[in-house]
N, C-alpha and C positions, 0 to 999 in steps of 0.2 A: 504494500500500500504506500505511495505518496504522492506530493500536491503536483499537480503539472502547470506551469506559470504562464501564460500566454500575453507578451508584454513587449516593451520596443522601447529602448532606451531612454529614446527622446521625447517620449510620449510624458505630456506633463500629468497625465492624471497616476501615470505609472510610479513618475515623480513622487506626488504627494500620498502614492498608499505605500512607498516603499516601507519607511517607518512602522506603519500598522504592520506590514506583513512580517518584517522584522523581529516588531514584538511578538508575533504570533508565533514563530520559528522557533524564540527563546524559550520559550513556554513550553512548544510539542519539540524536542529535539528528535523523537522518533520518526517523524516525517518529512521526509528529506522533497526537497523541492527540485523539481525538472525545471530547468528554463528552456520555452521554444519560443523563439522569437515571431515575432508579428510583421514587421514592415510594416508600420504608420502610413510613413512618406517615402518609399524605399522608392530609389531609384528616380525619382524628384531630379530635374536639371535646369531649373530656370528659376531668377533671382524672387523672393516671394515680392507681390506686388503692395501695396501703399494700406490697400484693401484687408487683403490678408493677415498681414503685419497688425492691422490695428483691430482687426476678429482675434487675432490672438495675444494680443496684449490684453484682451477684456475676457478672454479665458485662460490667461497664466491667475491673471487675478482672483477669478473665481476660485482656480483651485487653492492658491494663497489664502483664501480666508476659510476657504470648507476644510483644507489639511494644517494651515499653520507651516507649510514649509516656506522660503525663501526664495525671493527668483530676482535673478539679473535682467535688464533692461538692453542688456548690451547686443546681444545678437540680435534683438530685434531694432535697433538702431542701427543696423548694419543694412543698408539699402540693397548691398551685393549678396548677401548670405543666401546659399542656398539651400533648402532644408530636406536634406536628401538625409533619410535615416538609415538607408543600410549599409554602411559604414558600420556605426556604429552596434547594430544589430551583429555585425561580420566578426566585429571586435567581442562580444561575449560568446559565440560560436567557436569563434579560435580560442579561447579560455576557456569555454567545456571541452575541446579537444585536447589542450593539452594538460590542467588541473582542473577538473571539473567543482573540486568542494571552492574553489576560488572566483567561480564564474559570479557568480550571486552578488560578491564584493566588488570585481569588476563595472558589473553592470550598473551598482550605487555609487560608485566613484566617478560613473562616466555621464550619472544623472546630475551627480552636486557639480560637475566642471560646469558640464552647459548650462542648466539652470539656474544654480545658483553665483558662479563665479565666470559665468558669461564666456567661458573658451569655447570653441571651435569644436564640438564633439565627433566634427564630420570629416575631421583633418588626421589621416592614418598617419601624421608625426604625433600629434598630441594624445591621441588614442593608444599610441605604442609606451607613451610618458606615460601616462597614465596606466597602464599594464604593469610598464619597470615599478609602477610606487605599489602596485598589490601584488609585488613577490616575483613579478614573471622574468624572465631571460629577454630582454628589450628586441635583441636580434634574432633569436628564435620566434619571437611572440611574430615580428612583423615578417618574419620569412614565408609564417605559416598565413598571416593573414592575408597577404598580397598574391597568395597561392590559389588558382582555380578549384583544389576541394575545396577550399575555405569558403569561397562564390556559390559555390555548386551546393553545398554542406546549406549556408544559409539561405538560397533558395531552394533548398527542403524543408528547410521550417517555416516559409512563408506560405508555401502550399499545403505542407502539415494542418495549420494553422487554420486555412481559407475552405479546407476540405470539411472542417468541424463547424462551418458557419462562424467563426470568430471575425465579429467584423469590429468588434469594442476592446478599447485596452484600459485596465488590467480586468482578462480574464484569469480566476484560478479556480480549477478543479479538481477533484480527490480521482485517483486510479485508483480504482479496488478489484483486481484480478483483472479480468476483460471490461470490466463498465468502469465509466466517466459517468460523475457526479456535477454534477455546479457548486461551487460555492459559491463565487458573485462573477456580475460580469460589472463590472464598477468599482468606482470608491467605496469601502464601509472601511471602520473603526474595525480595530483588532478584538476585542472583544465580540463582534458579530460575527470574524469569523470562527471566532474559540464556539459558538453557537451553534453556528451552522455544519460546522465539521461536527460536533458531538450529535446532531441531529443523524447525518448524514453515515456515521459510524454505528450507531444505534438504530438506524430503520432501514440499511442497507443489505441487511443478510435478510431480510424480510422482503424485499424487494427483489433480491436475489431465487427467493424457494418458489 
């Protein structure tokens, strides 16, 4: 049994549940968490427009006040930035291949750059820094990331992903043998999901006969 995470680095609601699911993890250490990544905006190649920029300026903040996390202003002041997330997505793929228990912290370290301290998350220099400071091999990490499995690798998580109807991030669900459960497809509080997995642990073998 454990949680399968369906999530995308730069996805700021991903951002602001990282925390709850954190605490959740601390709590159940017995349930080890899958990351499959999603692709938000994977593969995005054109600067975001005046428009857009200022649609997600009014939902960075939403999430800011519904989670309490912190977000930088700077990339979105960035007229050229373009928000291509599978990069990043490529980046905690290549860290489940080669430390998987480390992937998790990756993916947190690569939410607080962009969000919160405004870098570049989509820039495979800064993304390889970022790896070196969660323990990784700098030059291994980006050998492997700039590699065609690595490509190939993470567009199998985004069809894994698309194949489940996951169109919303953070999706997490419980694996129990051959069936997937929901636990949310959204923001909730850590305690809702210490709820719903005990729900889901306790009416599941029921569900099962």
């Amino acid at each position: 049994m454990h949680l399968r995470y369906y999530a995308d680095p730069l996805c700021s609601w991903c951002y602001g549940f990282a925390p709850e699911l954190s605490k959740f993890m601390e709590r159940r250490p017995d349930l080890p968490v899958q990351l499959v990544m999603g692709g938000l905006r994977a593969y995005n190649r054109e600067p975001m427009s005046t428009a857009f920029r200022t649609m997600l300026r009014e939902h960075w903040n939403h999430v800011a006040v519904a989670s309490g996390v912190p977000f930088s202003q700077a990339v979105l002041d960035d007229p050229e930035f373009v928000y291509d997330t599978e990069p990043a997505c490529r980046a905690v793929v290549t860290a489940r291949k080669i430390f998987p228990a480390q992937a998790f912290a990756l993916m947190k370290a690569i939410q607080l750059a962009f969000f919160r301290d405004g870098r570049d998350a989509t820039s495979a220099d800064v993304l390889s820094d970022l790896a070196a400071g969660q323990g990784f091999d700098p030059v291994v990490f980006r050998a492997l990331f700039d590699s065609e499995a690595m490509q190939r690798d993470t567009r199998a998580d985004f069809a894994a992903t698309q194949s489940l109807g996951v169109s919303g991030f953070p999706t997490l669900a419980l694996s129990r043998g051959e069936e997937l459960y929901l636990v949310t497809s959204g923001f909730v509080t850590h305690d809702v999901l210490e709820y719903r997995v005990a729900e889901i642990e306790r009416l599941a073998p029921q569900a099962a006969t």
